[in-house]
Backbone as numpy.savetxt, mean C-alpha at the origin, in Angstrom:
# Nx Ny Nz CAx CAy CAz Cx Cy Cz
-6.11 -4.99 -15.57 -4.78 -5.31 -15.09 -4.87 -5.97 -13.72
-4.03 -7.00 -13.71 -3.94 -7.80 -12.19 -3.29 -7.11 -10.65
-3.73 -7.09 -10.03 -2.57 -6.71 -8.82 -2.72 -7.43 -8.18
-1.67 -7.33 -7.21 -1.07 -8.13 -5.90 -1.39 -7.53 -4.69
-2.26 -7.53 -3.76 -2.58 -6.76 -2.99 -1.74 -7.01 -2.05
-1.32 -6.73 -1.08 -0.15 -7.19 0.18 -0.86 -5.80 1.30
-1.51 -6.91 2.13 -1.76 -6.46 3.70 -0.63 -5.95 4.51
-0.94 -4.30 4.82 0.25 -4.14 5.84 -0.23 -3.40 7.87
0.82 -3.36 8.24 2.03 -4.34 7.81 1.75 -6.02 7.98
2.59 -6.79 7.63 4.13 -6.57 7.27 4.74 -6.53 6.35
5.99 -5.76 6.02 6.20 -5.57 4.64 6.99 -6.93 4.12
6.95 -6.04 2.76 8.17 -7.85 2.38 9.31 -7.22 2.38
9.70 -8.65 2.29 10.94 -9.00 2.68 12.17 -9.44 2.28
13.36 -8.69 1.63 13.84 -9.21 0.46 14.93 -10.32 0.82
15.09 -11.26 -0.05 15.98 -12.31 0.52 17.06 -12.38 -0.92
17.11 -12.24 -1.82 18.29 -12.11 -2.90 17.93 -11.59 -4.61
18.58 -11.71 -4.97 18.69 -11.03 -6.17 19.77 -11.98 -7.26
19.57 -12.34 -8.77 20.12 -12.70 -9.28 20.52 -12.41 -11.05
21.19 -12.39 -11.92 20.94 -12.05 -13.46 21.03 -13.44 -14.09
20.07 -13.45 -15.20 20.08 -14.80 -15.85 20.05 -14.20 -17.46
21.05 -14.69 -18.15 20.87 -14.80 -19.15 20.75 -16.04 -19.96
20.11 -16.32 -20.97 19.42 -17.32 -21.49 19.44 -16.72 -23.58
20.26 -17.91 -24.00 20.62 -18.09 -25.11 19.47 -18.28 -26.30
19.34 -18.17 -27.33 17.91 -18.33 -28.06 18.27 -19.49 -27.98
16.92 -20.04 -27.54 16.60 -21.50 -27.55 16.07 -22.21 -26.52
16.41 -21.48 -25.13 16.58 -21.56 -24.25 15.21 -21.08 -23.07
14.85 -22.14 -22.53 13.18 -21.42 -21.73 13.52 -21.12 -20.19
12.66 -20.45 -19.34 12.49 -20.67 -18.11 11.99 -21.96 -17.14
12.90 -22.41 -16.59 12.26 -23.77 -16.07 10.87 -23.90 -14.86
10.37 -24.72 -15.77 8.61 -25.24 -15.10 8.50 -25.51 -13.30
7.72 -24.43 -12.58 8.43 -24.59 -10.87 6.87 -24.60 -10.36
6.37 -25.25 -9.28 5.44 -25.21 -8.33 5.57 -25.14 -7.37
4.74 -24.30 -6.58 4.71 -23.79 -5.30 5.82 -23.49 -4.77
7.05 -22.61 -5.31 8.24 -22.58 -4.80 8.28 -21.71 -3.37
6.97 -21.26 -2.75 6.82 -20.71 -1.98 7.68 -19.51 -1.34
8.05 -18.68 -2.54 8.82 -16.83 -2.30 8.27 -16.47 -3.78
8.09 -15.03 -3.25 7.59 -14.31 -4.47 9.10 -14.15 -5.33
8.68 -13.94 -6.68 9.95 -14.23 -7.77 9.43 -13.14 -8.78
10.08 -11.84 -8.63 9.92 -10.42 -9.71 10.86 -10.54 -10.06
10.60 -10.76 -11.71 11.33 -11.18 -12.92 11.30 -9.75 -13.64
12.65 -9.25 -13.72 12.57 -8.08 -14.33 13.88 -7.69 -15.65
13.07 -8.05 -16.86 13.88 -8.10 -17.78 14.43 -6.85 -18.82
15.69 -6.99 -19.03 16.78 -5.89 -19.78 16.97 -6.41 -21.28
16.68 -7.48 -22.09 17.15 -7.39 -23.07 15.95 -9.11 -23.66
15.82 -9.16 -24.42 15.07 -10.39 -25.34 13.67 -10.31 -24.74
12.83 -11.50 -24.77 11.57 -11.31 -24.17 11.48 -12.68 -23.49
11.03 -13.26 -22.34 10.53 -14.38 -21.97 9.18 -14.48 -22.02
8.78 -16.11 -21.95 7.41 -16.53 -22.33 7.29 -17.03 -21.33
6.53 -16.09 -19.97 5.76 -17.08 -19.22 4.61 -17.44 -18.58
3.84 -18.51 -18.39 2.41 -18.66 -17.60 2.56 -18.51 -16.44
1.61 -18.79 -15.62 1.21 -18.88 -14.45 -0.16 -19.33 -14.35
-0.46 -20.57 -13.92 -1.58 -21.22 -13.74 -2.35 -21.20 -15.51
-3.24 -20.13 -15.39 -4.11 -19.82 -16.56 -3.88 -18.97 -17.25
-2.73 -18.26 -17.01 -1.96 -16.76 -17.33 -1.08 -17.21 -18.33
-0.83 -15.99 -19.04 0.25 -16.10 -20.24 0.84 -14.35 -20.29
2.01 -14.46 -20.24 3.06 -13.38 -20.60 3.87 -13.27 -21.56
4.28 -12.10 -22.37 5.57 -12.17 -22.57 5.75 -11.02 -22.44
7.38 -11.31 -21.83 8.25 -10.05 -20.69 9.16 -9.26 -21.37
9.01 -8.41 -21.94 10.05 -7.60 -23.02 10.76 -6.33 -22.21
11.89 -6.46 -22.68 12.79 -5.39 -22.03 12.02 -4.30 -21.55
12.30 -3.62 -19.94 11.72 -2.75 -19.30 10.41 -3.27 -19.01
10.16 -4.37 -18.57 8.75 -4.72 -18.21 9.56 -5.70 -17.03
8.38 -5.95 -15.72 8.35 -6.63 -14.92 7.03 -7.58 -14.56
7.43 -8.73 -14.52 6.54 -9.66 -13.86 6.39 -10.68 -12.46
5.44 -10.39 -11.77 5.77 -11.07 -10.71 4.98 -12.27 -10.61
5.58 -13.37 -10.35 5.34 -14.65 -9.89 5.08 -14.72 -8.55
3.80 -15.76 -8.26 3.10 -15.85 -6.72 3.96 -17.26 -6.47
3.79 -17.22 -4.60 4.97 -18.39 -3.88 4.02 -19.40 -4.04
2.48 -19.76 -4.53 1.61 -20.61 -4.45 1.35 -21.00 -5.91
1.64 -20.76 -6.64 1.07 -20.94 -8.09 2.17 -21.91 -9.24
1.62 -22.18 -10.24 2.34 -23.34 -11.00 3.08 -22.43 -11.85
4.46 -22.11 -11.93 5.04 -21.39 -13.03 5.63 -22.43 -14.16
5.33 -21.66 -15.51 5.87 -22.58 -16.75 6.22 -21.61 -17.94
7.20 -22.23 -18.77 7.27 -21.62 -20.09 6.56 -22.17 -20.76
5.90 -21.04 -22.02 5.10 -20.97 -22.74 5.65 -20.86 -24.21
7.17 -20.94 -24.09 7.89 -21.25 -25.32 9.21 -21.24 -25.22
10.53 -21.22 -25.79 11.93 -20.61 -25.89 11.74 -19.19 -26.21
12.83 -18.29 -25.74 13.04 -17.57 -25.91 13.71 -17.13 -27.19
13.04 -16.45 -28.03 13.51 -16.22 -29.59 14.74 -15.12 -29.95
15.12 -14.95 -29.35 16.72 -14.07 -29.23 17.45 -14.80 -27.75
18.55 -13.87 -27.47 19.33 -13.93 -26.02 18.55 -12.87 -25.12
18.09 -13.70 -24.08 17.37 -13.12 -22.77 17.84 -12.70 -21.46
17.82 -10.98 -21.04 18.80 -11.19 -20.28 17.15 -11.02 -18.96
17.81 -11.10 -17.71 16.83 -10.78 -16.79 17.38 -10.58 -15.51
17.20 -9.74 -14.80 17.05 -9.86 -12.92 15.66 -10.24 -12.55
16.45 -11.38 -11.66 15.15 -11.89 -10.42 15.34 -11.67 -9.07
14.73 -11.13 -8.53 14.62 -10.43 -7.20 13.40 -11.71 -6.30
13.70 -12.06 -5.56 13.05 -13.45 -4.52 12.99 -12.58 -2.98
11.81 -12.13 -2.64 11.23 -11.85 -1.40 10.38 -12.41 -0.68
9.72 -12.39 0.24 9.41 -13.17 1.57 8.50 -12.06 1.97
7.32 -12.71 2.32 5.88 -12.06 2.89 5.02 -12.46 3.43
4.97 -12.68 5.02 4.25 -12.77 5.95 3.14 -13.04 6.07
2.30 -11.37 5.78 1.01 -11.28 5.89 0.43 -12.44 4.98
-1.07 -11.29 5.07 -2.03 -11.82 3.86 -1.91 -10.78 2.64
-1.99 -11.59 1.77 -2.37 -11.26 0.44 -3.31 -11.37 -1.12
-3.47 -10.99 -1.82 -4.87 -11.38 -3.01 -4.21 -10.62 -3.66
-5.20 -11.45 -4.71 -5.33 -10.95 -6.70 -6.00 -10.45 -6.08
-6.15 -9.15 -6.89 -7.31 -8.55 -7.42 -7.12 -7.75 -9.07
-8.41 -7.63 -9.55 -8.63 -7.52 -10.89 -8.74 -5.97 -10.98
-9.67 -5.48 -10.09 -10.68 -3.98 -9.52 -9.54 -2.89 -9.74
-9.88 -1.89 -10.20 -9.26 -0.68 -10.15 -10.13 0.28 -9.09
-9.79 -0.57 -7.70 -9.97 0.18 -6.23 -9.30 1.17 -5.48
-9.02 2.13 -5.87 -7.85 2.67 -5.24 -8.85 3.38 -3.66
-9.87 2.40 -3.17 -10.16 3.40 -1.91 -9.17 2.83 -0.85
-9.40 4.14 0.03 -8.50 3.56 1.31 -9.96 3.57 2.81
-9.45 2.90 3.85 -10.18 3.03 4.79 -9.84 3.93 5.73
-10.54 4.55 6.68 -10.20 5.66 7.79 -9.37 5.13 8.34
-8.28 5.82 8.69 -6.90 5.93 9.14 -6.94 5.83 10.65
-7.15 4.66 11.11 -8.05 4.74 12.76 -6.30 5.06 13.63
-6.93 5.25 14.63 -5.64 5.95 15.67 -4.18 4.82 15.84
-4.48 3.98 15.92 -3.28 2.90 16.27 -3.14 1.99 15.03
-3.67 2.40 13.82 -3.21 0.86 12.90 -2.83 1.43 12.16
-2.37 0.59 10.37 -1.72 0.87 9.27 -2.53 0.49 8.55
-3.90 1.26 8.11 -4.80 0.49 7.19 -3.99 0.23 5.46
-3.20 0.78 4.98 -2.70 0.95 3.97 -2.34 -0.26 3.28
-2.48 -0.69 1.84 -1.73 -1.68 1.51 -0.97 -1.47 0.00
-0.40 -2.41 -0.17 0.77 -2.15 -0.97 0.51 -2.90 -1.93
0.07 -2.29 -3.34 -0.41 -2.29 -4.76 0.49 -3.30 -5.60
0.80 -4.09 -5.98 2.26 -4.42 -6.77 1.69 -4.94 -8.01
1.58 -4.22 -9.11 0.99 -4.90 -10.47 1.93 -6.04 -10.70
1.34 -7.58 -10.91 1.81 -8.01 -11.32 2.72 -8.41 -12.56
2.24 -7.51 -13.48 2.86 -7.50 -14.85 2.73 -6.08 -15.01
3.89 -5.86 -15.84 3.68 -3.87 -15.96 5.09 -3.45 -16.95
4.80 -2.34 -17.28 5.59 -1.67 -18.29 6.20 -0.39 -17.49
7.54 -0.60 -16.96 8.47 0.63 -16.20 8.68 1.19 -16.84
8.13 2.55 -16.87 8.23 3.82 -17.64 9.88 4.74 -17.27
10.23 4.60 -15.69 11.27 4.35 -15.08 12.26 3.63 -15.00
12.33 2.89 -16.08 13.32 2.07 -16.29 14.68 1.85 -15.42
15.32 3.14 -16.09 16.93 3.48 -15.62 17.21 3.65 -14.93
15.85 4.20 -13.55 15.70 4.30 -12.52 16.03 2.96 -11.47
15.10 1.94 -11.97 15.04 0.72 -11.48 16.47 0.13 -11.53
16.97 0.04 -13.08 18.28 -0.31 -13.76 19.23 -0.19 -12.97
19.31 1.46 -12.20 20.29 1.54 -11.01 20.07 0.86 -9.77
18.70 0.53 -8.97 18.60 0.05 -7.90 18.76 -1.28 -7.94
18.67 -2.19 -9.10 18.77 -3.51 -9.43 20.36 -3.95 -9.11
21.34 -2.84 -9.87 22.46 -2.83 -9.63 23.26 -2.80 -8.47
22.79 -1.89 -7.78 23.50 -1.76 -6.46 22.68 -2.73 -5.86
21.42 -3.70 -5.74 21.22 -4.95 -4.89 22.23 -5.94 -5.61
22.45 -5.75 -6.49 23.29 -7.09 -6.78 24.99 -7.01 -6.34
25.26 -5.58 -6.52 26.00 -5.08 -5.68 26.33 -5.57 -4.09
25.64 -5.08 -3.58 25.51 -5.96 -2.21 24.92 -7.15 -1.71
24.58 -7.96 -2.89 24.30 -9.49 -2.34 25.72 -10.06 -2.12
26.98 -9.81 -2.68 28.00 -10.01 -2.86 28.87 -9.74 -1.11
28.12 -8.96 -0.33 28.87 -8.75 0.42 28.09 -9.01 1.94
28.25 -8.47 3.02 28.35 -9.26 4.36 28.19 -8.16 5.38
27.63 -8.84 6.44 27.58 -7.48 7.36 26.21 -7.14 7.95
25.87 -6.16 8.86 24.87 -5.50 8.85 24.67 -3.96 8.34
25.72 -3.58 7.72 25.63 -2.07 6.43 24.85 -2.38 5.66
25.76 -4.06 4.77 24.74 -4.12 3.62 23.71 -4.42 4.09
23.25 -5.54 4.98 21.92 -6.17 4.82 20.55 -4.60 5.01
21.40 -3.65 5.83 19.97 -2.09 5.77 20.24 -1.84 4.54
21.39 -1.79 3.98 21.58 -1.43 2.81 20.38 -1.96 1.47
20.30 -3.39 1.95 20.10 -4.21 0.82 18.35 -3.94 0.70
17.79 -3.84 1.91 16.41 -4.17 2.54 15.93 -2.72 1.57
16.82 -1.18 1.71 16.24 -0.44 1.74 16.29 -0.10 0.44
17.72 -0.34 -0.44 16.90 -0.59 -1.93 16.01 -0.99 -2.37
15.40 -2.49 -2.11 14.65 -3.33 -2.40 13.32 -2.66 -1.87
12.95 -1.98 -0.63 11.82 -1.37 -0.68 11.87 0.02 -1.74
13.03 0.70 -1.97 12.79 1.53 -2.77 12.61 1.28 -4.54
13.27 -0.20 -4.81 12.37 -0.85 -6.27 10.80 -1.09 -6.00
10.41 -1.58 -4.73 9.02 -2.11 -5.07 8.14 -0.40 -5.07
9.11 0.40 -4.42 7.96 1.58 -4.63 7.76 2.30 -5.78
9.05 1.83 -6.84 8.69 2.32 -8.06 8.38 1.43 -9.22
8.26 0.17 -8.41 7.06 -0.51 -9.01 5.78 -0.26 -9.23
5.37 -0.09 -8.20 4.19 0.06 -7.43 3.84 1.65 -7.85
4.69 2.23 -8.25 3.73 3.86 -9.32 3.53 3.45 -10.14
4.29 2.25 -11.23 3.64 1.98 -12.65 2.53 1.12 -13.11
1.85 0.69 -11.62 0.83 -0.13 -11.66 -0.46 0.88 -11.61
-0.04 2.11 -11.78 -1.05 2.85 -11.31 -2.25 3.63 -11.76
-2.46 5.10 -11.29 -3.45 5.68 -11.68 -3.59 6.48 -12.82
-5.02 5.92 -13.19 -5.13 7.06 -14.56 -5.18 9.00 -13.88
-4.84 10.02 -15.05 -4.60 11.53 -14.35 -5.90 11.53 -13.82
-7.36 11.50 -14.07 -8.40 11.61 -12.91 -8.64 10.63 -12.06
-8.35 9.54 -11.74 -8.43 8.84 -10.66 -7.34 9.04 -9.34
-5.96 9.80 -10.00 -5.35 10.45 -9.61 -5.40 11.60 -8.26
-6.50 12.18 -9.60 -6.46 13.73 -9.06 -7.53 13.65 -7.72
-8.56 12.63 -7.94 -9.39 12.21 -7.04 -8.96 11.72 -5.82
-7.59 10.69 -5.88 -7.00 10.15 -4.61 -6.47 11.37 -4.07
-5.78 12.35 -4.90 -4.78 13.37 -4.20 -5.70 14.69 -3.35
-6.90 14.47 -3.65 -7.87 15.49 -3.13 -8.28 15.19 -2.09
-8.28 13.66 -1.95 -9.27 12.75 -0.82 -8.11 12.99 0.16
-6.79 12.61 -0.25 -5.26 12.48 0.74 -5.33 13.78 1.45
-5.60 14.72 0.57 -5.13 16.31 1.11 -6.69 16.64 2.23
-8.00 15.78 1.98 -9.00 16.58 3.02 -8.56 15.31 4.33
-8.28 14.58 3.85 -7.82 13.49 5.04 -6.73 14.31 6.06
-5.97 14.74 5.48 -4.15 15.51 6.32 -5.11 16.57 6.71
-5.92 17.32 5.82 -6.51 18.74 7.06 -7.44 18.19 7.74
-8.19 17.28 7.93 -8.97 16.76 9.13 -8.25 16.19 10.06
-7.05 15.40 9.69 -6.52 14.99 11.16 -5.53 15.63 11.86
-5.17 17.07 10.87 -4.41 17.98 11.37 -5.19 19.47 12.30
-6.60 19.87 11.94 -7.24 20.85 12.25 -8.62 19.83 13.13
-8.32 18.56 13.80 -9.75 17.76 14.21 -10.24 18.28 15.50
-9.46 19.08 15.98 -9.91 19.87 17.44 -10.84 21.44 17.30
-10.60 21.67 15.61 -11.29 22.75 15.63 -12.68 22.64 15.04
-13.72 23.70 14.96 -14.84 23.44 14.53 -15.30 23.57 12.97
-14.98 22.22 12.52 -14.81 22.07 11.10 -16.65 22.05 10.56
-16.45 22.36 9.16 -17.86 21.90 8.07 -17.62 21.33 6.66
-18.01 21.58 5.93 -17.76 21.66 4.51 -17.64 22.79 3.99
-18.05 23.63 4.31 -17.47 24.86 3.43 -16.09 25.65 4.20
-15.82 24.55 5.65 -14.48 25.23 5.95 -13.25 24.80 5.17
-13.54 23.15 4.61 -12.75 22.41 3.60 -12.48 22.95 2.81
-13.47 23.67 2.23 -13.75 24.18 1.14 -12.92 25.32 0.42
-12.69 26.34 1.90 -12.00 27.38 1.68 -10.74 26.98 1.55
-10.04 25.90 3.00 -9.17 25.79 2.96 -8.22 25.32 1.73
-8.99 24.31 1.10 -8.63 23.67 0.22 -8.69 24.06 -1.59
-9.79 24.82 -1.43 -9.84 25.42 -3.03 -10.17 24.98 -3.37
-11.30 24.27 -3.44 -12.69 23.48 -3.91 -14.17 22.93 -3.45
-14.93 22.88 -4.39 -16.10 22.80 -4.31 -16.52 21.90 -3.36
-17.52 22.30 -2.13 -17.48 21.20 -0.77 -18.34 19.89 -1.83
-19.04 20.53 -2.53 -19.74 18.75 -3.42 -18.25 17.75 -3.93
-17.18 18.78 -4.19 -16.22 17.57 -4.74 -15.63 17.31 -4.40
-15.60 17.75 -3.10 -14.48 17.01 -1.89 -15.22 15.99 -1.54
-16.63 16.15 -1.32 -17.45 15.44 -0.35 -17.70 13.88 -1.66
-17.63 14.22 -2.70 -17.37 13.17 -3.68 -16.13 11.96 -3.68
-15.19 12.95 -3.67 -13.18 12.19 -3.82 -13.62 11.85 -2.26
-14.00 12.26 -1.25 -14.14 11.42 0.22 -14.66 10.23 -0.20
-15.87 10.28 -0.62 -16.87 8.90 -0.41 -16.22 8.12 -1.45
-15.31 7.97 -3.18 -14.57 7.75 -3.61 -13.56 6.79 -2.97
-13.09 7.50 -2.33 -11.68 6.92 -1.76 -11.87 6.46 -0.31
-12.40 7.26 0.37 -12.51 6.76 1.96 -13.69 6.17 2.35
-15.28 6.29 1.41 -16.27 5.80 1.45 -17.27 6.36 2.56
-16.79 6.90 2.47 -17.47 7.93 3.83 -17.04 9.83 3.64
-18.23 10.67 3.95 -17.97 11.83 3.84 -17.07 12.48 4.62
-16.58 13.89 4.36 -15.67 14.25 5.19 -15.97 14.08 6.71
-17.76 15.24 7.03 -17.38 14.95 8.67 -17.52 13.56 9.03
-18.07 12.63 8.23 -18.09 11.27 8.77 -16.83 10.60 9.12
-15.56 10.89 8.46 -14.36 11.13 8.89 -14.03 11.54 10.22
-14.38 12.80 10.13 -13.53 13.38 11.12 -14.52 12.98 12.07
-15.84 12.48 12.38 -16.25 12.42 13.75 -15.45 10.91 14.04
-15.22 9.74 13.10 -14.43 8.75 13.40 -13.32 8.70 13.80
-12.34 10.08 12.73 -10.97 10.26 13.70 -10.88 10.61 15.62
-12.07 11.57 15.48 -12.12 12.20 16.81 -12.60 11.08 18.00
-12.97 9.95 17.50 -13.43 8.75 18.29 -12.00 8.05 18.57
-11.41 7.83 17.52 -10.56 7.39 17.72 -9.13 7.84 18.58
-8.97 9.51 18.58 -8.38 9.92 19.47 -9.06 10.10 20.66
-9.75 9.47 21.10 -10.78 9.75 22.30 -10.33 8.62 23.40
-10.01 8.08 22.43 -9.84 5.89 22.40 -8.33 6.29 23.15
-7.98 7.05 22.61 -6.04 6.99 22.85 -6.16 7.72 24.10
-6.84 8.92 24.36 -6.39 9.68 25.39 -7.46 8.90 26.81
-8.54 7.80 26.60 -9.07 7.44 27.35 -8.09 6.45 28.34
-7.59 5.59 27.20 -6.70 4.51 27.86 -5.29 5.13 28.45
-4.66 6.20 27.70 -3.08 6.82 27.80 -3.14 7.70 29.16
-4.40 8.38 29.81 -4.31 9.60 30.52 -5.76 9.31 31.84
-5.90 9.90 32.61 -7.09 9.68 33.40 -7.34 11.30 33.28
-7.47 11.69 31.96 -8.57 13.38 31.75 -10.24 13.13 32.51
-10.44 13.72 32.25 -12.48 13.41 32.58 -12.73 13.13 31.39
-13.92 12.53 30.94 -14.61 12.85 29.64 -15.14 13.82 29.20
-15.41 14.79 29.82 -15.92 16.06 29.61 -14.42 16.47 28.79
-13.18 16.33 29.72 -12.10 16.84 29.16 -11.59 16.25 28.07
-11.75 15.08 27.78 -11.21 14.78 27.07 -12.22 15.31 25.45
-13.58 14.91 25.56 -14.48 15.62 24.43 -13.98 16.43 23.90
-13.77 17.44 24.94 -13.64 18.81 24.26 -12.03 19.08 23.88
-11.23 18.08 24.21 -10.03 18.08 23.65 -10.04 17.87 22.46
-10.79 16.74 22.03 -10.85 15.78 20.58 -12.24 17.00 19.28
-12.89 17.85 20.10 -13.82 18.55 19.27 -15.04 18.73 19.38
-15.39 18.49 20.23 -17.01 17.91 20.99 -17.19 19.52 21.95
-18.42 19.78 21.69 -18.57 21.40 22.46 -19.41 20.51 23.71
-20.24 19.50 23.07 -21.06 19.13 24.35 -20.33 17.77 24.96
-20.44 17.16 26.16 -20.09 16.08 26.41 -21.07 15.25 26.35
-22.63 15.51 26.78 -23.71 14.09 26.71 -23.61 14.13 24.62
-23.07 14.59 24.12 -23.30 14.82 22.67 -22.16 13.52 22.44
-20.42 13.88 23.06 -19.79 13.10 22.85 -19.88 11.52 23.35
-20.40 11.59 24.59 -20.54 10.22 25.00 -21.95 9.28 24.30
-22.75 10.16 23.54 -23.69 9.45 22.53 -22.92 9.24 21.40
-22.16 9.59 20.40 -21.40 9.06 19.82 -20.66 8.07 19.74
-19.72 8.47 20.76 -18.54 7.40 21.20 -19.08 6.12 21.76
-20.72 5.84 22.68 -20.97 4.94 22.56 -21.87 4.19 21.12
-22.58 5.16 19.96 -22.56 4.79 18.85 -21.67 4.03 17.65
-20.47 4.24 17.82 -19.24 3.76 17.52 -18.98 2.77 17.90
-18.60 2.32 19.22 -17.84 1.54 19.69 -18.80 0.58 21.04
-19.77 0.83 20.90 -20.74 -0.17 21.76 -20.47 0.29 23.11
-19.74 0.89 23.86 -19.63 1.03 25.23 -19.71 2.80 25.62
-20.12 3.16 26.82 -19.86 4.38 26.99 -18.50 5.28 27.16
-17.46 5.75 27.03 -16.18 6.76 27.56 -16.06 6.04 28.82
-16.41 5.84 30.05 -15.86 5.40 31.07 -16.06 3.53 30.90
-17.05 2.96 30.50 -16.74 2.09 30.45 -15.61 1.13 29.08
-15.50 1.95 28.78 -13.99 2.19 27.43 -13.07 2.07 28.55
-12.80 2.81 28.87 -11.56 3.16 29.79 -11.41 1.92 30.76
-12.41 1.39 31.61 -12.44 -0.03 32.67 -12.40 -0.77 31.86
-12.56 -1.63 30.83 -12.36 -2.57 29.66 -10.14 -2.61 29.60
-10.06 -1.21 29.43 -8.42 -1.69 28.94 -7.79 -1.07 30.07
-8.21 -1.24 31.21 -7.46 -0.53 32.56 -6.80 -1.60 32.87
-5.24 -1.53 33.69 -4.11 -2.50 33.65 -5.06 -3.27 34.89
């Protein structure tokens, strides 16, 4: 299955919403580079469409999304009456195909949003009626004016792409693997001041330190404490530049019993020593 990868932030961006119905006989018209993404999400007949080398057909409760760079065309008439919503958003960043069923994430460093936002391009909404309603009330408020609707409008539209974006998703063990990796991630950056191992995970969590230490390298690619000594670098980073602590103080704030222990690290990491960190981003 294809996805749409979308770098965040920034998120997208919704700019309108429309319903098209289309008579048997009747195709989608042939468009290039129209430059806005175009999620075609159809209620009733089926449409036939390509994309570059791609071929679809879109049958009620299925969605397809069209890229702002690519050659869109029909691949036939539509053999009944076709009904559809098209939803046209706007996106900044960077973005890619990808083919990979990757669901890793990267360490959650102190100041960024490593996260990105999945959007199968073609997919079968198991949620249908769900969507059915949020489709409604955007079309609802394209109709109207203001700054109510426009939060209004933005925050539907992120709440369709998020239930998009579950049906592109995980099989129950690839699942269960992300939700294990999520949950040792939240107790490492919630307990990172105390003196963690693997078999403290272990307890906490109700599982085997080999299969945590597995769903880590899985998903985050790195083992748990390899984690947490990165988180603890990274809050080291925040309280170096935010505060004038000592380094001694600050170490042992972030989890470090020794300080020549922490300042061998922290310059392992990040090429510089704790004080010369700190003179680098001093005003």
């Amino acid at each position: 299955m294809s996805n749409i990868i979308f770098e965040l932030p920034p998120l997208p961006y919704y700019v309108t919403i429309g319903q098209t119905t289309y008579e048997a006989g009747n195709q989608h018209p042939n468009r290039r580079n129209i430059g806005i993404f175009d999620l075609l999400i159809v209620t009733d007949g089926c449409l036939y469409i390509g994309e570059d080398d791609k071929h679809w057909e879109v049958g009620p409760g299925q969605s397809l999304l069209l890229l702002p760079d690519r050659y869109h065309y029909s691949t036939g008439p539509c053999q009944m009456e076709t009904a559809f919503y098209w939803i046209h958003f706007d996106y900044s960043g960077t973005y890619r195909e990808s083919n990979e069923e990757d669901y890793s994430l990267p360490i959650r460093h102190a100041w960024s949003n490593p996260y990105k936002l999945k959007l199968p391009q073609y997919t079968i909404l198991s949620n249908f009626p769900r969507i059915e309603r949020l489709l409604l009330q955007l079309l609802e408020y394209s109709n109207q004016s203001g700054s109510i609707s426009y939060w209004k409008t933005q925050q539907h539209f992120m709440e369709l792409i998020r239930c998009v974006v579950g049906e592109g998703a995980t099989t129950p063990s690839t699942k269960s693997v992300l939700n294990l990796a999520e949950q040792t991630e939240a107790y490492l950056r919630s307990h990172f001041q105390e003196n963690l191992n693997n078999e403290t995970l272990s307890r906490a969590l109700n599982y085997h330190p080999n299969y945590i230490v597995r769903c880590m390298k899985d998903i985050y690619k790195c083992t748990p404490m390899e984690y947490l000594l990165q988180y603890r670098i990274e809050q080291a980073k925040l309280l170096l530049i935010k505060t004038e602590w000592s380094v001694a103080d600050i170490g042992a704030h972030v989890g470090f019993q020794y300080t020549p222990y922490f300042s061998s690290c922290f310059k392992r990491h990040t090429g510089l020593n704790p004080l010369a960190f700190r003179k680098l981003h001093a005003d």
